[in-house]
N, C-alpha and C positions, 0 to 999 in steps of 0.2 A: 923713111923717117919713123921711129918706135913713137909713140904715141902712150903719155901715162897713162894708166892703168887703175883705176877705184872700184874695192867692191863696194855694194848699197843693196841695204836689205829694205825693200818695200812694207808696207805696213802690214802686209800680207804672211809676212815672213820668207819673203820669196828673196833668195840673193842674187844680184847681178854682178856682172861684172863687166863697166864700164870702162869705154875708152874716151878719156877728153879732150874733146876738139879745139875747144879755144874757154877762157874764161874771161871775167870782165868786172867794175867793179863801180855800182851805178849808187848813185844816192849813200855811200858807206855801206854799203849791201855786196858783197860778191857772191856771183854768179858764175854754171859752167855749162856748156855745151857737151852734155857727151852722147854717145852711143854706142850701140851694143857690140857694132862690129866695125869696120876700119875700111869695110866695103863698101860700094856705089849706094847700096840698097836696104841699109841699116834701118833701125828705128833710133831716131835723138829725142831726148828729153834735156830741157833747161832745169836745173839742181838750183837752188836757194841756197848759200850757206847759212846755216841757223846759229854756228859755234859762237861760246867763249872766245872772247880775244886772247886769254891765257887758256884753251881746252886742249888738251894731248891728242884727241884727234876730232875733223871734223864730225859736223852734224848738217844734213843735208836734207830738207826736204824737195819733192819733183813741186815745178809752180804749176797750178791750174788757175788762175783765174785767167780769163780769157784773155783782156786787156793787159794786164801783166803780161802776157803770152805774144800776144799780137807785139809788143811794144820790144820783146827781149830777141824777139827772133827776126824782127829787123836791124837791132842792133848788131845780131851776131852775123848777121846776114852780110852788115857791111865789114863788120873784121873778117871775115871768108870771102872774099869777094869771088871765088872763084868754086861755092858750094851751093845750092839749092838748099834751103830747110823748108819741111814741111811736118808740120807739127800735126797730129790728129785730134 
């Protein structure tokens, strides 16, 4: 299964290029699961959408607050039922 595809430039100026695992859409807030590679052994980061409801393309920042954290990655935990997330 292809799995879409986003790039994101970190604050750093560093660009990745992302694969999305699953998204989700909590409190009018959408959120995405992706990671770096499509293998066992990736690294996942949870993305925020930050956009306009009218913006041409998204605006995504990665979440850090802990609890935001803890809270998103057992969500996504249970729409993957069949994925391990382990966030650093």
């Amino acid at each position: 299964m292809d799995k879409e595809k986003i790039c994101f430039t970190t604050d750093d100026g560093i660009d990745l290029e992302l694969y999305v695992l699953e998204e989700t859409r909590i409190g009018g807030t959408d959120y995405i699961l992706v990671a770096d590679t499509v293998d066992d052994d990736g690294n996942c980061y949870i993305l925020k959408d930050l956009s306009e409801e009218d913006a041409a393309e998204a605006v995504y920042e990665m979440v850090e607050d802990d609890n935001e954290l803890d809270y998103l990655t057992d969500i996504f935990s249970q729409l993957l039922d069949d994925v391990d997330i382990e966030l650093e």
